[in-house]
C-alpha positions in Angstrom: -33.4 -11.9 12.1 -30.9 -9.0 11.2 -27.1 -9.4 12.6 -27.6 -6.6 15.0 -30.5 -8.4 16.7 -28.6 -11.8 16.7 -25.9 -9.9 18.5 -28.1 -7.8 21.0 -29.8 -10.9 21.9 -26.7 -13.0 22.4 -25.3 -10.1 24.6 -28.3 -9.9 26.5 -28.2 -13.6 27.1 -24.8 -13.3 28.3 -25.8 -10.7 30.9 -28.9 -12.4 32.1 -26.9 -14.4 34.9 -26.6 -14.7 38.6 -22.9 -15.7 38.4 -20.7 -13.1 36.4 -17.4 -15.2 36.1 -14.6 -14.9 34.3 -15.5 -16.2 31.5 -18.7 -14.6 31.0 -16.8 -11.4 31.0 -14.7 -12.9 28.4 -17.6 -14.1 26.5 -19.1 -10.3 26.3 -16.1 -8.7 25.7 -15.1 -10.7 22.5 -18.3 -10.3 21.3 -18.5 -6.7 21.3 -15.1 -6.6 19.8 -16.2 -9.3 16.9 -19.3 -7.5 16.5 -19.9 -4.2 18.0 -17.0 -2.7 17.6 -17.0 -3.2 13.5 -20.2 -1.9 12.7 -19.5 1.1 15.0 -16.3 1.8 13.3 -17.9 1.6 9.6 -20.6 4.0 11.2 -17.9 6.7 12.7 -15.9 6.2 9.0 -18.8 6.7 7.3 -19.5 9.9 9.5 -16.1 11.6 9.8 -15.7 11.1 6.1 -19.1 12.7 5.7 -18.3 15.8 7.7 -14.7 16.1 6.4 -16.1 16.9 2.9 -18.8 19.3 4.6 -15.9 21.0 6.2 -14.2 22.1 2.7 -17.4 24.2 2.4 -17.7 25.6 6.1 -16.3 28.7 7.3 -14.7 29.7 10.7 -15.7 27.2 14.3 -18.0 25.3 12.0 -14.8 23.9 9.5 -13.1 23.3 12.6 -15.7 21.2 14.2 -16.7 19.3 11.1 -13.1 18.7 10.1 -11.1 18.2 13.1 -13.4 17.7 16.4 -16.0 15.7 15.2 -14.1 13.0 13.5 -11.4 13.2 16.3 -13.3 12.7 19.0 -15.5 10.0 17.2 -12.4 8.0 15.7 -10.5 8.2 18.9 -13.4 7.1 21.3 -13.9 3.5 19.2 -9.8 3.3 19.1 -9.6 3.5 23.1 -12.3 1.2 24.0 -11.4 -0.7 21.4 -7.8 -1.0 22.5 -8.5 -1.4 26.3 -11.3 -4.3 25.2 -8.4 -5.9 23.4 -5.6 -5.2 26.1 -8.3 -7.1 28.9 -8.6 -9.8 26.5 -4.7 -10.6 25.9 -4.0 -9.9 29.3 -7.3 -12.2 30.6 -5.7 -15.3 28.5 
């Protein structure tokens, strides 16, 4: 069984109950930010660096999309979930 699945199925394991304490929120937070979170960040590198060198050859809205926008949006969405996942768990323990 691939990582990914491992993790999807532990995730969904951890949302498949009646009580949602504390420590099931925990539980799923760390997880996505031991798990999730990486592979989505190598994915968004991967991408922005990919449209970065597109954007050398692009002309007018389209360089400014593929070198700013693009990876701006992208990079900054994983840094704020990943830095409110990480402020919850701190301020949780």
């Amino acid at each position: 069984m691939s990582k990914w699945t491992e993790t999807r199925d532990a995730i969904v394991d951890a949302l498949n109950v009646q009580d949602v304490t504390e420590q099931v929120k925990q539980q799923v937070t760390a997880a996505i930010l031991a798990e999730v979170l990486p592979t989505i960040g190598n994915a968004v590198d991967s991408f922005t660096a990919t449209t970065r060198e597109q954007a050398k050859t692009e002309a007018g809205w389209c360089k400014i999309r593929d070198g700013i926008v693009l990876p701006l949006v992208m990079e900054g969405a994983v840094f704020v979930v990943k830095t409110v996942l990480e402020k919850t768990v701190v301020q949780a323990a």
